[in-house]
C-alpha positions as CSV (number, residue, x, y, z in Angstrom):
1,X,41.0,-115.8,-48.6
2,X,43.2,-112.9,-49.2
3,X,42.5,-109.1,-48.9
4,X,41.5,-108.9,-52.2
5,X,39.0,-106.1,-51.3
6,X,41.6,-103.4,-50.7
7,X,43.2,-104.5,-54.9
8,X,39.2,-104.1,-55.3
9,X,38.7,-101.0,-54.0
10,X,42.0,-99.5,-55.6
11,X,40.9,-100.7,-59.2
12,X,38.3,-97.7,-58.9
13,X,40.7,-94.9,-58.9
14,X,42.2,-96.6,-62.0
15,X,40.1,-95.3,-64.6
16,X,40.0,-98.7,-66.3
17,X,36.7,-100.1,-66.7
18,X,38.5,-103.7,-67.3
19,X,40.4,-103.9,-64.1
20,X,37.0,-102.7,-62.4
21,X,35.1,-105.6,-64.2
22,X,37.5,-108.3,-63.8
23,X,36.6,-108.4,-59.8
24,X,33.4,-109.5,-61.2
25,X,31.1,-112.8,-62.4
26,X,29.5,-111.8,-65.8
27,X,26.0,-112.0,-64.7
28,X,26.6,-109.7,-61.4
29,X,23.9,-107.6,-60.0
30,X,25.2,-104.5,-58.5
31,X,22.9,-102.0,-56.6
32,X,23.9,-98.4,-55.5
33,X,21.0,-98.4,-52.7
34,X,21.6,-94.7,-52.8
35,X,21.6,-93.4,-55.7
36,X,19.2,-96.2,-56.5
37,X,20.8,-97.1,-59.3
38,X,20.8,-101.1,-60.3
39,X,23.1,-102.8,-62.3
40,X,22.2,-106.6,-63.9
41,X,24.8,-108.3,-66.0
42,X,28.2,-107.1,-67.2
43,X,27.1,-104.8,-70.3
44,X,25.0,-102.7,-67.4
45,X,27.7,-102.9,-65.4
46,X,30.1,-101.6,-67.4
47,X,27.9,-98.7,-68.0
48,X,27.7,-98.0,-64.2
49,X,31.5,-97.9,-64.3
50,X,32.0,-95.5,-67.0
51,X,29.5,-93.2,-66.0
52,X,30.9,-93.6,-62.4
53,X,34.4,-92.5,-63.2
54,X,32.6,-89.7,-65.7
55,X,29.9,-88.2,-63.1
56,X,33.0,-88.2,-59.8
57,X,36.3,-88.2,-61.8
58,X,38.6,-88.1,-58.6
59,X,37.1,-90.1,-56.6
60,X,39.6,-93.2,-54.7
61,X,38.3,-95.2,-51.8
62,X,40.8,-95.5,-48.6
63,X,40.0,-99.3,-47.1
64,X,39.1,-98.8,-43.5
65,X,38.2,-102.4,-42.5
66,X,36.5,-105.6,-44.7
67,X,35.8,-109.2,-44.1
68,X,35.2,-112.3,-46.5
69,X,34.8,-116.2,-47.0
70,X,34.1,-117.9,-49.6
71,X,30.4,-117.0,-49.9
72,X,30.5,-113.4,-49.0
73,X,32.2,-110.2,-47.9
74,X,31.6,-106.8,-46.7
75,X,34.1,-103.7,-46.9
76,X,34.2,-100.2,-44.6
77,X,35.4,-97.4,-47.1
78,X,35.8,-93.9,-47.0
79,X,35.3,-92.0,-50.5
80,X,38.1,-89.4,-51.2
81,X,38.1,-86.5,-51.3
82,X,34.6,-86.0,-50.9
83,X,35.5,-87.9,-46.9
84,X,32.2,-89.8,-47.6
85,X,32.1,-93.1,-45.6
86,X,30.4,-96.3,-46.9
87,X,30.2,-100.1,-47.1
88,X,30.0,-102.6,-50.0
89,X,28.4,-105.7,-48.9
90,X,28.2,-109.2,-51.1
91,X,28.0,-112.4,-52.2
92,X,31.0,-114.3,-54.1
93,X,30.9,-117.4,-56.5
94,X,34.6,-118.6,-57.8
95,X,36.3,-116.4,-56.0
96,X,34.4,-112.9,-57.9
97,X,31.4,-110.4,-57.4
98,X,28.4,-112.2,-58.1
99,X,26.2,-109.3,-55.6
100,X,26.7,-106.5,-54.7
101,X,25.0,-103.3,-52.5
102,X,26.6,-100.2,-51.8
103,X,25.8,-97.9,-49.1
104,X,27.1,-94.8,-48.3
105,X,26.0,-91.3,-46.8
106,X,24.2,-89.3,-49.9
107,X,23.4,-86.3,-47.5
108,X,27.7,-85.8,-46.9
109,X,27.4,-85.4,-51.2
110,X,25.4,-85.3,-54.1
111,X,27.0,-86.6,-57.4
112,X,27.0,-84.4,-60.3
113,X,24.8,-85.2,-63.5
114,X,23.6,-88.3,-61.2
């Protein structure tokens, strides 16, 4: 499997909730463990996304290190230009996003109007 993570991660500093969503399954849970924020099914998703790129505008992730197969992945990122690092782990099905956690440090920044 390709590094499709690091196109992944690079779709968040587009702006555009479709190339965001199109890395994912339509009935994806995503969790932000820690904002505690959990996301089930693409119209929930979506939300997540928009607020996302409303609540930390310049935010890009620089790809530090990841790993996948075909039933899972994990990715090392560090969150610009806040210089908050974190990890994505999940779970793929055809190739897309069926799970996913976030974790990241929350006590490096705290997200407006979260």
């Amino acid at each position: 499997m390709s590094n499709w993570y690091e196109d992944y991660l690079d779709s968040w500093g587009t702006h555009d909730v479709d190339q965001v969503a199109a890395f994912f399954t339509d009935d994806v849970f995503y969790e932000d463990t820690t904002i505690k924020h959990a996301a089930t099914g693409m119209e929930q998703f979506r939300k997540f996304v928009k607020a996302s790129f409303r609540n930390v505008p310049d935010a890009r992730f620089e790809f530090v290190r990841g790993h996948s197969d075909d039933a899972g992945y994990s990715i090392e990122w560090i969150m610009h230009p806040m210089g908050v690092a974190g990890a994505s782990v999940g779970r793929l099905r055809d190739g897309k996003i069926c799970e996913n956690r976030d974790y990241w440090n929350g006590a490096a920044y705290t997200i407006p109007n979260a």
